[in-house]
C-alpha positions as CSV (number, residue, x, y, z in Angstrom):
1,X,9.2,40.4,-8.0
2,X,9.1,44.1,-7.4
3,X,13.3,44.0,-7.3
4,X,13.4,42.0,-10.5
5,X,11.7,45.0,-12.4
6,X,13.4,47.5,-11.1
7,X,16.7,45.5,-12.1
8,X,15.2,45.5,-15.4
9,X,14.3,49.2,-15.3
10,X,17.8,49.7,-14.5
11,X,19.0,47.5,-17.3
12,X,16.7,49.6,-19.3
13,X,17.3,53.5,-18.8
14,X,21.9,52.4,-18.5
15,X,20.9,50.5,-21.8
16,X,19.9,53.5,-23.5
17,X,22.9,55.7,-21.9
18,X,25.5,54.1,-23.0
19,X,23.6,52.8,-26.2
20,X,24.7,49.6,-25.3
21,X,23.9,45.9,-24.3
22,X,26.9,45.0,-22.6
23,X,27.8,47.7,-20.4
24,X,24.7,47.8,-18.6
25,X,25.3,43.8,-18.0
26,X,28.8,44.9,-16.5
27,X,27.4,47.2,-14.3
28,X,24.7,45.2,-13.1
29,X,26.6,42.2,-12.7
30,X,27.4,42.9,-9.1
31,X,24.3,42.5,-7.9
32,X,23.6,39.1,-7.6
33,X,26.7,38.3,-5.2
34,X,25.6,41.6,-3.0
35,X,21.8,40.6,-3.0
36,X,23.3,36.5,-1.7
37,X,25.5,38.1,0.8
38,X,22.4,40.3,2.1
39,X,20.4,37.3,2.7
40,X,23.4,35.2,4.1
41,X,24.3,37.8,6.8
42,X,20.7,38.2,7.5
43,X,20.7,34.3,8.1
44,X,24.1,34.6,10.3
45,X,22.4,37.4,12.5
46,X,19.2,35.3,12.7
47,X,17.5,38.3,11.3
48,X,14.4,37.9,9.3
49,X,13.4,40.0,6.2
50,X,11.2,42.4,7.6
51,X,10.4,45.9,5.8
52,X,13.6,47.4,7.2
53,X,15.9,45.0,6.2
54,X,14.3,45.2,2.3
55,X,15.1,48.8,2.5
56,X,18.3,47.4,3.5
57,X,18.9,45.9,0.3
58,X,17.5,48.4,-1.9
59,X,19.9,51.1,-0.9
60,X,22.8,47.9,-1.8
61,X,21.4,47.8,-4.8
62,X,21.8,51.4,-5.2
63,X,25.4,51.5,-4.0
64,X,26.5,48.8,-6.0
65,X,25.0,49.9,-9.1
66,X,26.5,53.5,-8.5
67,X,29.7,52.5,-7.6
68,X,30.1,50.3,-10.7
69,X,28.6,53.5,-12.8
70,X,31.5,55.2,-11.5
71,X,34.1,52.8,-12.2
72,X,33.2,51.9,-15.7
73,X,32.3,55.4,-16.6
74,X,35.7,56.3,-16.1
75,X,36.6,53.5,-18.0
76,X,35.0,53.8,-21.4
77,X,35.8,57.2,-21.5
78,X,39.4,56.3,-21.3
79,X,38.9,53.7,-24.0
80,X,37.0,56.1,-26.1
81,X,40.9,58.3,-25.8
82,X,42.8,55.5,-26.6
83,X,43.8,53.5,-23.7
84,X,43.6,49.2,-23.6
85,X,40.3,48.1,-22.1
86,X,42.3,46.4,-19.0
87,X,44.6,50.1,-18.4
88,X,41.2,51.6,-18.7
89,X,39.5,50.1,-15.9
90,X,42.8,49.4,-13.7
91,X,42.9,53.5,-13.9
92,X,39.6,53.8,-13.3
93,X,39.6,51.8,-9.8
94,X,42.7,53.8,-8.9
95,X,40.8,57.2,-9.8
96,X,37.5,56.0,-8.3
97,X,38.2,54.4,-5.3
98,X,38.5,57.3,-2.9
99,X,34.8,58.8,-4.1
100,X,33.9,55.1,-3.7
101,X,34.6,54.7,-0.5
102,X,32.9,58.4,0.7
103,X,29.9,57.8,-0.7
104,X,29.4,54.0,1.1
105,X,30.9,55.6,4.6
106,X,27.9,58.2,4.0
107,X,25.6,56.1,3.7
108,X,26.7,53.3,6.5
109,X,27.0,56.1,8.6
110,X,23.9,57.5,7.8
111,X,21.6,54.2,8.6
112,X,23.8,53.1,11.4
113,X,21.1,54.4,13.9
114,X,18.7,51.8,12.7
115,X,20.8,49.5,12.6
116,X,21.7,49.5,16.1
117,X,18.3,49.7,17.1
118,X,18.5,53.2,18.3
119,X,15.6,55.4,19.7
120,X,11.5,54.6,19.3
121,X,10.6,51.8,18.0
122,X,14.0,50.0,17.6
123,X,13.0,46.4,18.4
124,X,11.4,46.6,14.8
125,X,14.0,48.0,13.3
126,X,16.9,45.2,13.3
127,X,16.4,43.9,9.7
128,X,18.6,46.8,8.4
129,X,21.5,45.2,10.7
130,X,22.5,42.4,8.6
131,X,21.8,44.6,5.0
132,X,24.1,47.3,6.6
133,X,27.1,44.8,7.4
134,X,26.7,43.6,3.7
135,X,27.0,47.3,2.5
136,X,30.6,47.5,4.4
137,X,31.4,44.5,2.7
138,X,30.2,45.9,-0.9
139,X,33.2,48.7,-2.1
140,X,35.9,46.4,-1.8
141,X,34.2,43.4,-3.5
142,X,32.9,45.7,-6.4
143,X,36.8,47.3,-6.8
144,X,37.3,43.4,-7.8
145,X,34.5,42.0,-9.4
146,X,33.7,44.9,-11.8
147,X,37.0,45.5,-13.2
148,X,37.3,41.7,-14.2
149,X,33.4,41.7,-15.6
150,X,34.1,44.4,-17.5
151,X,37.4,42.9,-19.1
152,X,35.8,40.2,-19.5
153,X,32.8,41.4,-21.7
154,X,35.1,43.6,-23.4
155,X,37.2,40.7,-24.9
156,X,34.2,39.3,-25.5
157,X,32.9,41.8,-27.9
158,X,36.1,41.7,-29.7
159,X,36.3,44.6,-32.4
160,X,32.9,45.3,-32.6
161,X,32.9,49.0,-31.8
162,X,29.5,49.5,-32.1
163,X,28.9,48.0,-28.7
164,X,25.6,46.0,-29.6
């Protein structure tokens, strides 16, 4: 329940960024497939969803939201100069994929400790094991699904330009 409202926070406060319905809806609609692979690699590790593997899946959410942010960003701001909705975000992968992929080593480096169970307390800790190994698999899923979401809703908004 608790990740539901805060998906709907999130919908909320990008809503009101980009004065928009749809965008938010493009950048959000990663989740779902990240949240379903969390829980299936947790199911392949026999891992159960203990209070490290839910903080597991709350920095995915975080990832994948930011690195869609990034993405379609870049993006409408290339629309709003002139380029075609599918140039826009085809540049915008190119442009964003390095920074993408820093930011996700970062953090997989940075909980890779807990996720091998290193240290105090480490039999506790292996819930983060299977989120981690679903953050790995996040960049280059979100370099594919984002870029066709956001074509998608864009052709489906047609000539509306007020983006509501």
């Amino acid at each position: 329940m608790l990740l539901l409202v805060t998906v709907l926070v999130i919908y909320l406060v990008l809503g009101i960024l980009y004065e928009s319905f749809i965008h938010p809806l493009t950048i959000l609609s990663g989740l779902p497939s990240a949240g379903v692979g969390a829980l299936l690699t947790l199911m392949l590790f026999g891992l159960e969803l203990n209070i490290y593997g839910f903080v597991g899946i709350i920095m995915l959410v975080g990832i994948v939201k930011k690195n869609a942010i990034m993405m379609i960003d870049f993006a409408l701001e290339a629309e709003r100069a002139g380029a075609a909705p599918a140039d826009a975000i085809y540049k915008g992968c190119l442009l964003r994929f390095r920074p993408i992929m820093m930011t996700t080593m970062a953090a997989l480096l940075g909980t890779l400790p807990i996720a091998l169970g290193i240290g105090a307390g480490a039999d506790a800790r292996h819930g983060e094991r299977g989120t981690k190994d679903e953050r790995e698999g996040n960049a280059p899923r979100v370099q594919v699904q984002d870029p066709q979401r956001h074509e998608e809703l864009e052709t489906a908004r047609g000539d509306r330009d007020d983006g509501k």
